[in-house]
C-alpha positions in Angstrom: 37.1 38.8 281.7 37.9 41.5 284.3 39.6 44.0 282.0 36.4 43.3 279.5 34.0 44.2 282.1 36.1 47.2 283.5 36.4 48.6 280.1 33.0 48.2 279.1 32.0 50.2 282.2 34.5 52.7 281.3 33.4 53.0 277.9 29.6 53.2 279.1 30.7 55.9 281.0 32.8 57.5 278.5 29.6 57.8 275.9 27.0 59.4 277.8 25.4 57.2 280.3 23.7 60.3 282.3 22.9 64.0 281.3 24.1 64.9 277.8 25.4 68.1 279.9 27.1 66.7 282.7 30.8 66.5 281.9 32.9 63.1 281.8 36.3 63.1 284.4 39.5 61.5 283.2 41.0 60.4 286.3 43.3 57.8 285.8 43.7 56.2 282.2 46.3 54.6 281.4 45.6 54.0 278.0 45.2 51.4 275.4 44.7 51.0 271.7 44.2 53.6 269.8 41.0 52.7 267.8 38.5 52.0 270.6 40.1 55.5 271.8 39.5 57.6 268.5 35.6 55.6 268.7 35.2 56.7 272.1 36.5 60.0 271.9 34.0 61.1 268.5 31.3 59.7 270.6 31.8 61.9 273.1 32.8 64.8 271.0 29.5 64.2 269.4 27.5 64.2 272.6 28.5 67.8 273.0 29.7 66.7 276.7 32.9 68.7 278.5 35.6 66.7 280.0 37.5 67.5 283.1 40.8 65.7 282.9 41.6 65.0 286.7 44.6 63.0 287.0 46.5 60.7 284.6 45.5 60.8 281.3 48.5 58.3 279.8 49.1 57.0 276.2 45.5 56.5 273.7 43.7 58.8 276.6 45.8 62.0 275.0 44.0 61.6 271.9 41.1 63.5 273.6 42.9 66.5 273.0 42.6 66.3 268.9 39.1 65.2 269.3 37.1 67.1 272.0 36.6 70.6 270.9 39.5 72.5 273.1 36.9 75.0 274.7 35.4 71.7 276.0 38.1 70.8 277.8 39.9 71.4 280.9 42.0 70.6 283.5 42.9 70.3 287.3 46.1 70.7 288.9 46.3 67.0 289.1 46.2 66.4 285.6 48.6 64.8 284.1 49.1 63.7 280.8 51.5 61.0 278.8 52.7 60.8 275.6 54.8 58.0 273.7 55.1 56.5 270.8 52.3 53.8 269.2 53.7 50.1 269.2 52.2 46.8 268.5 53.0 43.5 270.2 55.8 41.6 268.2 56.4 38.0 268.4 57.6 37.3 271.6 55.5 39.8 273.4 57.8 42.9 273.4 57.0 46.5 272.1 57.5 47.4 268.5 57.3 50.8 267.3 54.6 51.4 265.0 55.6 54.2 262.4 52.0 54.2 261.1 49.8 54.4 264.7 52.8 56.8 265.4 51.7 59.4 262.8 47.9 58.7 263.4 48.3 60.5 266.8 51.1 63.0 265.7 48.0 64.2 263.2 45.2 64.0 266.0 47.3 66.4 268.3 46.4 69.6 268.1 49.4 72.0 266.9 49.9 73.3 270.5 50.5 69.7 271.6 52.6 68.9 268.4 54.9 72.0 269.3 55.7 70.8 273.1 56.3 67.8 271.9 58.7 68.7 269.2 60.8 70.3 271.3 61.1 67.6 273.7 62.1 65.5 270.2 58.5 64.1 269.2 56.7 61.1 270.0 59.0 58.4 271.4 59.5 55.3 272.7 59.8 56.6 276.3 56.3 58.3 278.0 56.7 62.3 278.4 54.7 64.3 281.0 52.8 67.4 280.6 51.6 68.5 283.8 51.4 71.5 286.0 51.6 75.2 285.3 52.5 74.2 281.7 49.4 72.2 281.2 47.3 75.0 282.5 48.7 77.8 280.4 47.2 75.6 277.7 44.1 74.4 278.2 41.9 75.9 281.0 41.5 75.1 284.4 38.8 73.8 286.1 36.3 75.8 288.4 
């Protein structure tokens, strides 16, 4: 009941409960599922609101990069984002990969993010980081 609560405020948060122009902070998500993501993400795209990522940004959170116009995006220096593969629960509760949710973010990512990625040999099972100076010689930094 928690975790509903906590991610309905997110989420009310997330879509645009103040000013259309004040900006939304990504501080420290961990992620989740893609869908309510993607729904989120077009919502916020559509509100024409910037986004200062500010910290972690881990797993469904990276999908902000394919959906958020990139000039409306930026970053501090203690952003941080994650990147793994999509899985499902299987039977007993453990991770399986999901080929499909898999390519569903590979073709949200924009081509900058596809590229790093590549060479670091795509989107697997085990999270990558993107942090630092190397984040913020791609997207732009925060005033």
């Amino acid at each position: 009941m928690r975790l509903r609560a906590g991610l309905a405020a997110a989420l009310l948060a997330l879509l645009g409960a103040g000013n259309a122009d004040a900006a939304v902070r990504i501080a420290n998500d961990k992620g989740g599922q893609i869908g309510p993501y993607l729904d989120s993400f077009v919502n916020l795209r559509n509100s024409g609101r910037h986004v200062i990522i500010d910290g972690p940004c881990l797993s469904a959170c990276t999908i902000v990069l394919g959906v958020v116009p990139r000039e409306r995006i930026c970053v501090t220096r203690r952003a941080q984002l994650g990147f793994h593969a999509a899985w499902n629960p299987g039977r007993n509760g453990r991770p399986v990969l999901s080929r499909e949710g898999t390519q569903a973010l590979w073709d949200i990512y924009p081509g900058e993010i596809r590229a790093w990625l590549k060479k670091r040999g795509g989107l697997k099972p085990k999270m990558v980081f993107l942090s630092g100076p190397e984040l913020m010689s791609m997207y732009r930094v925060c005033n």
